[in-house]
Every structure is written in C-alpha cells, then in structure tokens.
N, C-alpha and C positions, 0 to 999 in steps of 0.2 A: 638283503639288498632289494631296492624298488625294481623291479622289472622296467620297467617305464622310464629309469633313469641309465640302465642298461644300456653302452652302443652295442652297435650292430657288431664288434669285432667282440667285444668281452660275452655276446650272446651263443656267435660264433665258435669261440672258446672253449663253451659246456659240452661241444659236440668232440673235444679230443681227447682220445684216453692214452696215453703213453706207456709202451713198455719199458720198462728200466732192467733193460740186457745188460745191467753193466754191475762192477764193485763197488763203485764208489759216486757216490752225489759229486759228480763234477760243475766245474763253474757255471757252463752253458745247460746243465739241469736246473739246476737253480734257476738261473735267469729265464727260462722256459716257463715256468711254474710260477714263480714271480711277477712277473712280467709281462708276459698272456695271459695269466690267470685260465691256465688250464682245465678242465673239467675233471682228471682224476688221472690216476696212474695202473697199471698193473707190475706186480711185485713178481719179481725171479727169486731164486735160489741163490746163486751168484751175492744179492744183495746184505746179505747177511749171517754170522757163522754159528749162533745161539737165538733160541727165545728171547732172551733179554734184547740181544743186538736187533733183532727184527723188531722189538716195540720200539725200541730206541729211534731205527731205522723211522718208522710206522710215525713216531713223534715230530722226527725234524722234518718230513714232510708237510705234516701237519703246520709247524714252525713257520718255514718256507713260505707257505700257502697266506700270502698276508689279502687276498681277499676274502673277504666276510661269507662267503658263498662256500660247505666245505668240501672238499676234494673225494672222489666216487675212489677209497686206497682197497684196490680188487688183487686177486690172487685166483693161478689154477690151482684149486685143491680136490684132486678128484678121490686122490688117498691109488693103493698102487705105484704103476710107474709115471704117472703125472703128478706127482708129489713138488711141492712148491715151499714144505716147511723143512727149517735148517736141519744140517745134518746129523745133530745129537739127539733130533728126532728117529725112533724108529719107524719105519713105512708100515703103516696098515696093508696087509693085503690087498689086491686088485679087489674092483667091485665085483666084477664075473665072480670071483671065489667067493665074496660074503654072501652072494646070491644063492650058488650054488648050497648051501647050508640050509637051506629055505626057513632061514629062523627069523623072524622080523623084527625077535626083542634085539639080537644079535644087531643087526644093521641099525635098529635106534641109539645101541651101546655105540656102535661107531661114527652113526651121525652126530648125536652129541657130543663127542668127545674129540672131534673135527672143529663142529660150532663153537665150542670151549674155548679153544686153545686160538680158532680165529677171533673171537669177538673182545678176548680180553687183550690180544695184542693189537687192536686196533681198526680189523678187516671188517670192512662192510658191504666188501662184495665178491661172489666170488660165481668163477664159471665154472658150475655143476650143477647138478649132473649131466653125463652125457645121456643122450637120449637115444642113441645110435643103436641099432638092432647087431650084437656080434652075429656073424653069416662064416666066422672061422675064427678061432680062437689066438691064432698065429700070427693075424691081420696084423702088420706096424702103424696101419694106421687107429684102428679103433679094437680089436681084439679085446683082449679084457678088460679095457676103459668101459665096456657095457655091460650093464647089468642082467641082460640075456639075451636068449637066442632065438625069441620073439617080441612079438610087440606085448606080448599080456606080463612077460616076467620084466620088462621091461617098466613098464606100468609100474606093477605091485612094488617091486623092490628100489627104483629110482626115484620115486617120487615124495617117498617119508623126506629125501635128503632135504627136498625142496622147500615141504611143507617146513619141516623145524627151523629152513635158515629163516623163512618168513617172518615165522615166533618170535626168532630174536635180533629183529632189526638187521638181518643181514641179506640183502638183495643175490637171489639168485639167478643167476643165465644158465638158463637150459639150452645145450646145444647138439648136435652142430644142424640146424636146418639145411634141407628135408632129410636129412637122416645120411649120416657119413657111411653107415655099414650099407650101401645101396653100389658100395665100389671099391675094392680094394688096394687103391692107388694114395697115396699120403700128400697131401694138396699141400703140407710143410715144405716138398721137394721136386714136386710136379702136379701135372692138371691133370685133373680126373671128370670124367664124365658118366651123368647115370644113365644106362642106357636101357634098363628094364625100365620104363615109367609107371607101367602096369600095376610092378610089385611096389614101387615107390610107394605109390595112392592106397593103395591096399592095405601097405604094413608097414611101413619107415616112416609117414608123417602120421599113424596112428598116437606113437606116445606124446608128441608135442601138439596133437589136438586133444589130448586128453588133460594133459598139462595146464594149456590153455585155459580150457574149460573149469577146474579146478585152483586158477589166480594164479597162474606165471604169470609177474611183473616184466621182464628184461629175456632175450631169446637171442640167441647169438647166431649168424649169417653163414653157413659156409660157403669156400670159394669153390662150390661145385657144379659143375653145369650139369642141363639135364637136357635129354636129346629131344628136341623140336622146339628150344627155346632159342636159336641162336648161338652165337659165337659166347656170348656174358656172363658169366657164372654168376651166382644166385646173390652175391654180393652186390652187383652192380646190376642184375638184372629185374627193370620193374618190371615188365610180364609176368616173372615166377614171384616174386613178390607178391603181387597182386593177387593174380591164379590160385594160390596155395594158403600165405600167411593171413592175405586180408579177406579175400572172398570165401575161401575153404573155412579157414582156423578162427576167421573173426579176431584176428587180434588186435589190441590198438593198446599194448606197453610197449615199455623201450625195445628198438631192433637196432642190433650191434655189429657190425662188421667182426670176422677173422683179423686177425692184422692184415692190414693192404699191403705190407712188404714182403707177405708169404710168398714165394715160388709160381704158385696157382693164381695169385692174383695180378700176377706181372702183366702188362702188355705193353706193345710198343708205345701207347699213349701219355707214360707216365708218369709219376705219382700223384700229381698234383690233376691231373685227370680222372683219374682213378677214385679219389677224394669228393669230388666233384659228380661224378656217375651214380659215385654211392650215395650219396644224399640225394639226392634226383630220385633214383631209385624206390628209398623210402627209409635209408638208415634215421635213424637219430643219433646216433653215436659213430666216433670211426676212429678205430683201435689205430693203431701205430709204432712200432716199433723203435723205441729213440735211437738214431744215427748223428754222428757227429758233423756238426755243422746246420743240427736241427734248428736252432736259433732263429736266425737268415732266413729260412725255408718256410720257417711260419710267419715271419714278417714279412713277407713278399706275398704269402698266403691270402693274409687275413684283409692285405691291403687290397691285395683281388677280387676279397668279399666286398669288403666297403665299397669298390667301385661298382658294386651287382652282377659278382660272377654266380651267386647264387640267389636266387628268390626271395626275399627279406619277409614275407609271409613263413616261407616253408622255416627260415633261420628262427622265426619267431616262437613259431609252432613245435619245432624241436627243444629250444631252451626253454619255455615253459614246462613239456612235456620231463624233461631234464631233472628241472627245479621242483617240478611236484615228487617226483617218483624221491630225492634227497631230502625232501620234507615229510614224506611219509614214511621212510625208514630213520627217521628224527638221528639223520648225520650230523658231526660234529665236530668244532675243529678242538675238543676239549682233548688232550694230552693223557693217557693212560700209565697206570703203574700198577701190573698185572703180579707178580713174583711167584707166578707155574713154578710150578716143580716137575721137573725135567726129569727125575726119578719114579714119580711116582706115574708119569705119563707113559714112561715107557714098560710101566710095569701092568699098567693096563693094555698096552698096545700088545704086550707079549703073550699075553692072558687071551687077546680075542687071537690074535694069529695061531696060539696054540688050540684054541676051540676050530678055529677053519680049517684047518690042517685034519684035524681026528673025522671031520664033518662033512669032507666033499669027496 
C-alpha cells in the first residue's frame, strides 16, 4: 500500500496489536481485523487444539486480513511455563534450566526447534526472550522465565534466541524493560515498583543494552514504575523512556506496550487514556487485550484520532516505522501448509528435557 494514500485512521491502525483471549474467531473479531485493518494480533493457547489447527487458525487470519498491508501474527513463546504452543506439544523445559546445563549447542538445539515449529505455522513474531535478571527462582513473576541470575548469564544464554529468530524472518521483542526481576510483584495482578534504581542501572538494563547494541529490532514496555519517576509506570511514562531507552540504550526500533488491560496498567483515567499516554510516551505499538464490545470502542477511537487527539506527525512516524520493520522481516499474507510431525517433535522435545534433567 502507498503510504501517502494511507488515512490517518488505517495509519493509526498499524499501531494495534490484539490479544485473542478467546476460542473461537467470533463475529466482532472478524469485523475488527476487517474493518480497521488492524496491525497484528497475538495468539493464546485457548485458540487452538493441534499444530495443524494453529496454522489453520494462523491462515484464516491471514484470510480475514483483506488489507494489502500483512498482519504483525505474534505469539509468547518463551518455552517453560509461558508456553503458547498447543497441547499435544510437550513443553520444553524453563530457560533457567537450559541455562543452568551451560551448554550452548543445547540451547541452539532448542532455539531452533522453537523457530521451526513457529515459522512454519505461520508466526512472525514473537516476545522472547525475557531479558529479566531471576533474583529468586520462586519469583511468579519472572523466576525461571530468565535465563540467569545475572546480567552476564543472562547475556550469553538469551540472546542466541534473539539472534536465530532474526535469521529467519521472525521479529523478536525482548522484554520486559528495565528489567522485571528488579521486583518481585507480578504487574499481570498488581503494580509494582522498583525501588533499588542503583541496582536497576547497574545490572537489569545491562542485557537490553547489550541487546540493543547487538540489533534488537522490537523491545517490549513493562508496566513497572521506578521510584523518582512519578506516579507512571514505564508504559506511559516519557521521562523513563527517554532517561533509559533513548538517551541510555540509543534505541530507535519498535517499543511495545505490555497489554494496557493488565492490572498494573489500570488507572482511573481509562483505557482510552491510557492508549493515548502511551503513544505520547514514545510507544509505537499498543498491545491490547480483545474484550467484547471491542468493535464500538475502536470506532469511537479512531474517530478521536481523526479529530487530532493524537499528533498526526507522531501517527505518521510510527506507521512508517511499522511498515519498514514488516518489510524487512519480508511478512506475508501468503497461507502456509507446514504438515510437522507432532511425533517426531516431541521425541526431540523428550531427548533435550532428558539431557537437562542429568545436567543441572
């Protein structure tokens, strides 16, 4: 599509990623996706009950999607207990454990065979690694989602994942900035604040400058405040944006919100405030959670854009920025027909889990 022939609402658009908490493509999914011509979706568990049924899933999307422009179709696959593929998949070990083996062939065997199984069903993006430093093993919120229990094993072992999705066209979000293990509180169910900044600066935003440094494209936002920034958690707040990601990290790829319907990101201001702050902020993207009656909600949205609730510079500047980053992982609304073998996947899967088990 011309940029240039773009409105200001379908530009707007590029900037929604939509969670799909649900079973089934309902009416008002459809017409969301259709209709707004959405920027991209992220995939649940929930959605699907096989490999097959998840490309399948992964295709009518695709289907759906009748603008020319194609859709950002993301997944959390951290492998562990953040696992996002169907259930006839077996779960690879936590990353803490493949770490713990300190084998690196080991963790390539399991990056690729993560990136495998994503790229032929369809996924072209997904949020991992986490970049989070574990500070306790126990943590609900980040515990074994991390690859260790500094910032250097953190480094070495998370970031092969990053490098290989790059390889194969699959956009990786390293998360959660500045670093989720900095607090033990789970911002999915409450607000958390980091209250060491010291150790922040020191050793939590180490592996996502190093990241950076090394070509992370896409960097996902946590809703975490940090003490002397204000009431704003790091989602909606430009100060620590600025302070950290742009002046510290130098970064100028996609920056992602958390979902804004998480717990952490509540305020009394509202969603559609909330939306609004983030982009201000410096998001380019802003995750979302689909709720019923989403429809309506982004028609009254977008109509709020079109009247200049938001900067049509800054609107500009982000769909571009959008549009290059789907143009350089050469996304595609082309329909896939992968036929995995579901056997043989989990006979590899069994093979590294029984090597981590003898090894940590």
């Amino acid at each position: 599509m011309d940029f240039n022939k773009m409105s200001i609402r379908e530009k707007f658009a590029q900037m929604i990623l939509i969670g799909l908490d649900t079973y089934h493509l309902n009416d008002e999914i459809i017409k969301i996706i259709k209709n707004h011509k959405i920027g991209g979706i992220i995939l649940y568990q929930k959605n699907y009950n096989s490999l097959k049924n998840m490309e399948n899933f992964i295709n009518k999307l695709k289907e759906i999607n009748e603008n020319n422009i194609p859709l950002f179709i993301s997944i959390d696959q951290e492998n562990g207990r953040v696992n996002r593929l169907p259930k006839e998949i077996k779960i690879i070990y936590s990353p803490l454990k493949q770490a713990k083996t300190k084998n690196m062939k080991l963790i390539d065997e399991v990056n690729n065979l993560t990136i495998g199984i994503l790229k032929n069903v369809g996924v072209n993006m997904n949020f991992a690694p986490c970049l989070d430093i574990c500070r306790d093993e126990n943590n609900k919120a980040i515990g074994n989602r991390s690859y260790g229990m500094n910032y250097l094993d953190v480094c070495k072992y998370a970031l092969p994942f990053m490098y290989s999705m790059k390889k194969n066209n699959i956009i990786s979000v390293i998360k959660h900035f500045p670093g989720h293990g900095a607090t033990k509180k789970d911002t999915h169910f409450i607000k958390a604040t980091i209250k060491n900044v010291d150790l922040m600066e020191k050793e939590d935003i180490i592996p996502f400058e190093y990241a950076i440094k090394n070509g992370a494209d896409a960097i996902m936002l946590s809703h975490l405040k940090i003490k002397g920034f204000g009431l704003e958690p790091t989602s909606t707040n430009k100060d620590i944006i600025d302070t950290y990601l742009i002046d510290r990290c130098k970064f100028n790829g996609l920056v992602i919100t958390d979902d804004l319907r998480m717990t952490a990101s509540k305020s009394i201001t509202g969603l559609k405030n909330r939306i609004y702050n983030s982009i201000k902020a410096g998001n380019n993207i802003i995750m979302i959670k689909y709720k019923k009656g989403d429809y309506k909600f982004y028609d009254k949205l977008f109509k709020k854009i079109e009247k200049g609730k938001i900067n049509e510079e800054l609107i500009n500047n982000n769909a571009k920025k959008i549009l290059e980053i789907k143009d350089k992982y050469k996304l595609t609304n082309k329909l896939t027909n992968s036929n995995l073998d579901t056997d043989m996947i989990n006979e590899k899967i069994k093979k590294i889990n029984d090597y981590i088990l003898k090894n940590i």
